[in-house]
C-alpha positions in Angstrom: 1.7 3.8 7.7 -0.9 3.8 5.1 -1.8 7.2 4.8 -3.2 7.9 1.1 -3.3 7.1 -2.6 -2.8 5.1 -10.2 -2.0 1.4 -18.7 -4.1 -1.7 -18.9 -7.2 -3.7 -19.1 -7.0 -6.4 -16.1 -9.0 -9.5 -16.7 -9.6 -12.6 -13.9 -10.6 -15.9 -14.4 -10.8 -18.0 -11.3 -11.7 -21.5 -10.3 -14.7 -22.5 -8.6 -13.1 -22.6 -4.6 -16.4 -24.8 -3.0 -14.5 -26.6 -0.9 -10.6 -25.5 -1.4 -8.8 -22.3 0.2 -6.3 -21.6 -2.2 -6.8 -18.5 -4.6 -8.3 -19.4 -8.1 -5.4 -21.8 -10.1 -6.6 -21.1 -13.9 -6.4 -17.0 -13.1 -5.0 -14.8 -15.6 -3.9 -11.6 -14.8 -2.7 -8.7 -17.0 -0.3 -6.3 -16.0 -2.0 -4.7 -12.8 -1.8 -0.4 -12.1 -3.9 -0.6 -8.7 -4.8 3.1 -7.2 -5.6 3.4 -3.5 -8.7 6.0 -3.1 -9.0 7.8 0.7 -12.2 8.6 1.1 -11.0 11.7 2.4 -10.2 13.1 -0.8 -14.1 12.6 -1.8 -14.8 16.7 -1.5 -11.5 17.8 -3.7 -10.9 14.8 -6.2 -13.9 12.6 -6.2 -14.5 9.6 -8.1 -16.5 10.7 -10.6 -13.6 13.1 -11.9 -11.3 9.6 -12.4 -11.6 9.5 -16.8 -12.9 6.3 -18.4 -9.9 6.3 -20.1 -7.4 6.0 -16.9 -4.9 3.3 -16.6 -6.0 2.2 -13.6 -7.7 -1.5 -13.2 -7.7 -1.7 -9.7 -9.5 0.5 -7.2 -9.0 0.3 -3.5 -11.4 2.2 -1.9 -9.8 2.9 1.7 -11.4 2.3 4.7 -13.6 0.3 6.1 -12.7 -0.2 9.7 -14.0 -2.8 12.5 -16.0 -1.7 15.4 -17.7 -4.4 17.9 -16.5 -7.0 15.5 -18.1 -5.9 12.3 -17.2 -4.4 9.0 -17.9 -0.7 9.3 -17.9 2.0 6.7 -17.6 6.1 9.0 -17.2 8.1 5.6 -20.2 10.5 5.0 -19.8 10.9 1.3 -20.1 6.7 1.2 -22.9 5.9 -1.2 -22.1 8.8 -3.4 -18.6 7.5 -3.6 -20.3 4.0 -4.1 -22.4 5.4 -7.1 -19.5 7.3 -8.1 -17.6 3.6 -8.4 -20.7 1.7 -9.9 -21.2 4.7 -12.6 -17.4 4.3 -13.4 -17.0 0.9 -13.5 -20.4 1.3 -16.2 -17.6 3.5 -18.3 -14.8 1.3 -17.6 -16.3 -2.5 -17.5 -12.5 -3.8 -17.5 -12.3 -1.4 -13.7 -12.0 -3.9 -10.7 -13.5 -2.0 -7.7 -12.0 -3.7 -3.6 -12.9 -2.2 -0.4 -9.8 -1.9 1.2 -10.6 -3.2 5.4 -8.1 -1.5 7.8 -5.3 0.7 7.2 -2.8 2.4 9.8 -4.3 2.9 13.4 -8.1 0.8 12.3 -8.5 -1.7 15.3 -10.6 -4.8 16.1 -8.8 -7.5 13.4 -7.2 -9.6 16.5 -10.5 -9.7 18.0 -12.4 -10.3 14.7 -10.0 -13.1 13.8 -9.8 -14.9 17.3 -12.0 -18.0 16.6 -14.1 -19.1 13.7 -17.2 -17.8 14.9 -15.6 -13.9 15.4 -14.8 -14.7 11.9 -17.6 -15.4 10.3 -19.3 -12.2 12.3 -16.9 -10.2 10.2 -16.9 -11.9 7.0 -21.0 -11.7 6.9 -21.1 -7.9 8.0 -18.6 -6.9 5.3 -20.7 -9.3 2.9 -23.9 -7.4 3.8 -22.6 -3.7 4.0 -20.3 -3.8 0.7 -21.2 -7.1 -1.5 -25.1 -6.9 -2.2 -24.7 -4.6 -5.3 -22.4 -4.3 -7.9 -20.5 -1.8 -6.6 -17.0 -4.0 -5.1 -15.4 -7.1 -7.0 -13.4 -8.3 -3.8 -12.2 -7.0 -0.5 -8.3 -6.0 0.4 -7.1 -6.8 4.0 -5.3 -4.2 5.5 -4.2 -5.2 9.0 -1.5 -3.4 10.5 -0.1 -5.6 11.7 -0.9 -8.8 13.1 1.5 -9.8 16.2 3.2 -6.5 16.5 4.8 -3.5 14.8 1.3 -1.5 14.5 0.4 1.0 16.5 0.9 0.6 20.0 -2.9 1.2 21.5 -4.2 -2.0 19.1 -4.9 -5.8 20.6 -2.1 -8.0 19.1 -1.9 -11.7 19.9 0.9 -14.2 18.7 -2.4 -16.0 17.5 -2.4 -13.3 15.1 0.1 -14.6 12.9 -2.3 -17.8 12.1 -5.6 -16.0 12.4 -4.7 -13.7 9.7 -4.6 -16.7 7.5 -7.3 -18.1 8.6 -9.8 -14.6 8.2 -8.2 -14.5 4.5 -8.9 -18.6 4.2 -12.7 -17.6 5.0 -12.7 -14.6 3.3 -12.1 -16.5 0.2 -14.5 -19.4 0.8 -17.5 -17.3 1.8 -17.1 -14.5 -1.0 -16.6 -17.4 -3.4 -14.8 -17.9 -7.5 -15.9 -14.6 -8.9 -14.8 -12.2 -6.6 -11.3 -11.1 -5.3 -9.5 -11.7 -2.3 -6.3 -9.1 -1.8 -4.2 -7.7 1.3 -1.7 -4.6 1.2 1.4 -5.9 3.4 4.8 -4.2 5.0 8.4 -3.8 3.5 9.5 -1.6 6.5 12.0 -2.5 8.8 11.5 0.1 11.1 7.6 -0.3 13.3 6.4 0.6 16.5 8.5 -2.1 18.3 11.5 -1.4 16.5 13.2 -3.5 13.8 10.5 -5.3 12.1 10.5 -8.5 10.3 6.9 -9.1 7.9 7.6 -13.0 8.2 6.7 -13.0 11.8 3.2 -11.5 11.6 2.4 -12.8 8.5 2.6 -16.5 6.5 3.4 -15.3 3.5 3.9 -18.1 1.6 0.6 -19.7 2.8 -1.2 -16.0 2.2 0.5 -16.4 -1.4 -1.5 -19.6 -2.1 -5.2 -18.2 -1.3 -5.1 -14.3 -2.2 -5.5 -13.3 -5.7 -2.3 -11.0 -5.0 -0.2 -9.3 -2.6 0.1 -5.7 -2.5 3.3 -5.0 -1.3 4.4 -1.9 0.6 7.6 -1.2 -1.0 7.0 2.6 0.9 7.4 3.7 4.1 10.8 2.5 4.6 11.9 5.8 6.2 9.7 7.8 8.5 9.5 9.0 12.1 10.8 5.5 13.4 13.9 5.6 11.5 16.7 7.0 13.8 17.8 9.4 10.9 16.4 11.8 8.0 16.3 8.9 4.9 14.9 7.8 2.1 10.8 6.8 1.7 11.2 4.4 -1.1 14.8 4.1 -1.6 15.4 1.7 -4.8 18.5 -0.4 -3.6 20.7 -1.0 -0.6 22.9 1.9 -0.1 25.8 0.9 1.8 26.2 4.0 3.7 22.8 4.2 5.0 23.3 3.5 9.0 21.0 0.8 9.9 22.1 -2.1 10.6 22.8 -4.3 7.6 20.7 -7.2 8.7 17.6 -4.7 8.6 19.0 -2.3 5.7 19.4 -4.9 2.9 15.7 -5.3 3.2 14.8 -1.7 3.8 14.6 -0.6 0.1 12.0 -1.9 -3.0 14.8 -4.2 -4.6 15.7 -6.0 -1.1 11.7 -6.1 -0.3 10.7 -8.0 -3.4 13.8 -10.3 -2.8 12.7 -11.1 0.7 8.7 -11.7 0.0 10.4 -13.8 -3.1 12.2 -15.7 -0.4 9.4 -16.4 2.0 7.4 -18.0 -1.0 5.6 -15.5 -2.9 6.2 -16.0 -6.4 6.8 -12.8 -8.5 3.7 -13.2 -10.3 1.7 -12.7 -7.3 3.2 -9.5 -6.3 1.9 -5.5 -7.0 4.9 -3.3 -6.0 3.8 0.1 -4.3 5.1 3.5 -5.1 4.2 6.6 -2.8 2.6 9.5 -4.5 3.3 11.1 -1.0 6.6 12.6 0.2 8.1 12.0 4.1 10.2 15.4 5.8 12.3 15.5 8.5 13.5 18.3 10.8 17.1 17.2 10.7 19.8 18.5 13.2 22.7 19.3 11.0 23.3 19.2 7.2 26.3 16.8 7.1 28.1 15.5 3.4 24.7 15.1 1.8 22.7 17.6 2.2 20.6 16.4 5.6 20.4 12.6 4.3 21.1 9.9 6.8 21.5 12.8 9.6 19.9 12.9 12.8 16.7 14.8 13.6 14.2 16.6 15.8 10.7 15.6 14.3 9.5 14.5 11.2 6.5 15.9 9.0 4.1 14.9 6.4 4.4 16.0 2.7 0.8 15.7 1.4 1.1 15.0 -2.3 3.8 16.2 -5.6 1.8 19.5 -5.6 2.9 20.0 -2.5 6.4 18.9 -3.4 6.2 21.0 -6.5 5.5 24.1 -4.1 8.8 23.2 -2.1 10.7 22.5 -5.4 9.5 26.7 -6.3 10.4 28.3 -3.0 13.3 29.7 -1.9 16.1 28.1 0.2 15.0 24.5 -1.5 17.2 22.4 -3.9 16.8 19.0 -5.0 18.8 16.3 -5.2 19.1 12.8 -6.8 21.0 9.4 -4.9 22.6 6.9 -8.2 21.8 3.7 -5.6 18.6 4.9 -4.3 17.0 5.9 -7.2 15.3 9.0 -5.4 15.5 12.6 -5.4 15.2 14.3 -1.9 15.0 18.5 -0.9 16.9 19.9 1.6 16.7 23.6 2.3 19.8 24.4 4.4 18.2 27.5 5.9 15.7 25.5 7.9 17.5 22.6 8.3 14.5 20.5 6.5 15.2 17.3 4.3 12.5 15.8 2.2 11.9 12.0 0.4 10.0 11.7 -2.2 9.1 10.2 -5.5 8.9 11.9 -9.0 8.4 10.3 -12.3 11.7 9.6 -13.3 11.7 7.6 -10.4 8.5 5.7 -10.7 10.0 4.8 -14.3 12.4 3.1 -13.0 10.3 0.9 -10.4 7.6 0.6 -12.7 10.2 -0.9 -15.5 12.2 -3.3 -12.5 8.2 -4.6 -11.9 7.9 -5.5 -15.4 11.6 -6.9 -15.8 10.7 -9.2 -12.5 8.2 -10.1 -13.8 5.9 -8.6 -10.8 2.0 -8.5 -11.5 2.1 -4.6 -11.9 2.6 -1.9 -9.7 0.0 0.5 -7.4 0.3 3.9 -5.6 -0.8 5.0 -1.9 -2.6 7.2 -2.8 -4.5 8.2 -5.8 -5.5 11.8 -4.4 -1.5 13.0 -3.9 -0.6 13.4 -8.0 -1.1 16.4 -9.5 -4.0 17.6 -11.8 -2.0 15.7 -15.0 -1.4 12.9 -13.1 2.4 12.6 -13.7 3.2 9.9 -11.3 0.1 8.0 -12.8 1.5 8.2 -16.2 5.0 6.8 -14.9 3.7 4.3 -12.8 1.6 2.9 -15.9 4.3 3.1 -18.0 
């Protein structure tokens, strides 16, 4: 569900890769603070309005998409946004710059990946639309999601599991040492299919060894396929959250980081996500806390911390805070409306488990949802 969006110098060293898949041994990484950029955002907060002096070392600019097998690139304010990137990176040499391939509802990878040639049709279209300038230092894979759990009008193929390693494998060969190979992957439980489980569309461990590092999703852990109003981003395991246990004690950021950690990716390989975005739900009755955990009608999109900073000033709304989750939420009682989402007090405290973990960094879906003094920025960084 990758719908949209922030202190430290990055720098990466890698091996030479010739003739071996695995991501560069010798590279040294800084503390990462990756920002997702929607290039729907280009009109309203554009690039060039990003300060030299941002924390930010990684830029995802989100999406290309795949059409008739090819890396393809719909947004009409591209090469200014491309400038934009080149002009900023010229301020900020430290800056890292991936096109981000994919994203929630972009067909075409389980085509694309099918067989070696399909492959290396996609690989060499990406290489010629986004890698002849010095505009992008690597390319982030954003399938969602290979073998099922993405949306369900999109080709998926148990092959997919394999061929996702496979595209990344010749991904990294064909791009070569000095430039970045990266992929944004789930924590949610709940998909399209129903419980979901990242280990069976994705080799994690064997991703682990060739990508640079792993962006994981630790968002979007409660939206319209959860069976009840709930948290986005919840911190930890809370015991009276109603999914089933097997499910729930992977369903928050804690539990996610413990399972990738499980399937083999080493901490030092991992970029936890925080959402600068909040999730509501139209819930059917208020119950002991205030709409959380109840039943509901539909859910709704909350499109940034302005917008939750509007809610937080109308009338009818108060916020709360859960001590397990870690997260404040809004209910108005009125019109029966609860609302997840993330403030700075508690991106501190994911931003400061990331660095006890001894996690790469952290990023944010999506850069374009903080507020005009970036304030989840500023905590994320932290």
């Amino acid at each position: 569900m990758s719908l949209f969006h922030k202190a430290l110098a990055v720098t990466l060293t890698a091996l030479a890769v010739s003739t071996t898949t695995t991501a560069p041994a010798n590279a040294t990484h800084t503390k990462i603070v990756g920002a997702y950029y929607g290039n729907w955002f280009s009109g309203s907060k554009p690039i060039s309005q990003i300060p030299t002096n941002t924390p930010i070392t990684h830029l995802f600019y989100a999406f290309s998409t795949i059409e008739n097998g090819k890396c393809t690139m719909s947004a009409p304010t591209a090469q200014k946004d491309f400038a934009d990137i080149r002009a900023l990176k010229q301020r900020k040499p430290s800056l890292k710059a991936l096109i981000s391939l994919g994203g929630w509802g972009a067909g075409g990878f389980s085509d694309a990946s099918l067989t070696a040639s399909t492959r290396n049709t996609l690989i060499n279209s990406c290489k010629e639309l986004f890698f002849n300038d010095s505009t992008f230092d690597g390319i982030d894979i954003d399938w969602e999601f290979p073998v099922y759990g993405g949306p369900t009008e999109i080709t998926d193929r148990p092959e997919d599991k394999r061929n996702m390693t496979l595209l990344t494998k010749d991904f990294r060969k064909s791009l070569g040492k000095n430039k970045l190979v990266t992929a944004a992957l789930p924590a949610g439980r709940l998909q399209t299919d129903g419980p979901y489980d990242p280990a069976k569309s994705f080799e994690l461990k064997e991703l682990a060894k060739v990508m640079d590092f792993i962006n994981v999703m630790t968002y979007d852990l409660g939206t319209g396929f959860s069976p009840v109003a709930t948290f986005n981003a919840g911190f930890r395991e809370v015991a009276t959250d109603p999914m089933p246990r097997e499910d729930r004690r992977w369903n928050n950021v804690v539990g996610a980081i413990n399972y990738y950690e499980r399937h083999g990716v080493p901490a030092n390989k991992m970029v936890l996500g925080v959402p600068f975005y909040g999730r509501g739900f139209n819930v059917k009755a208020e119950g002991k806390q205030h709409g959380l955990y109840q039943p509901y009608d539909s859910a709704f999109w909350v499109d940034g911390y302005d917008e939750v900073q509007n809610l937080k000033n109308a009338p009818g709304w108060k916020e709360y805070w859960h001590p397990v989750a870690q997260s404040p939420w809004l209910y108005n009682a009125a019109e029966k409306k609860f609302v997840s989402f993330e403030n700075p007090r508690s991106i501190r405290i994911r931003a400061d488990y990331a660095r006890a973990r001894g996690l790469l960094g952290t990023f944010m879906w999506e850069l374009g949802h903080d507020d005009a003094q970036h304030s989840l920025l500023k905590a994320m960084s932290r």
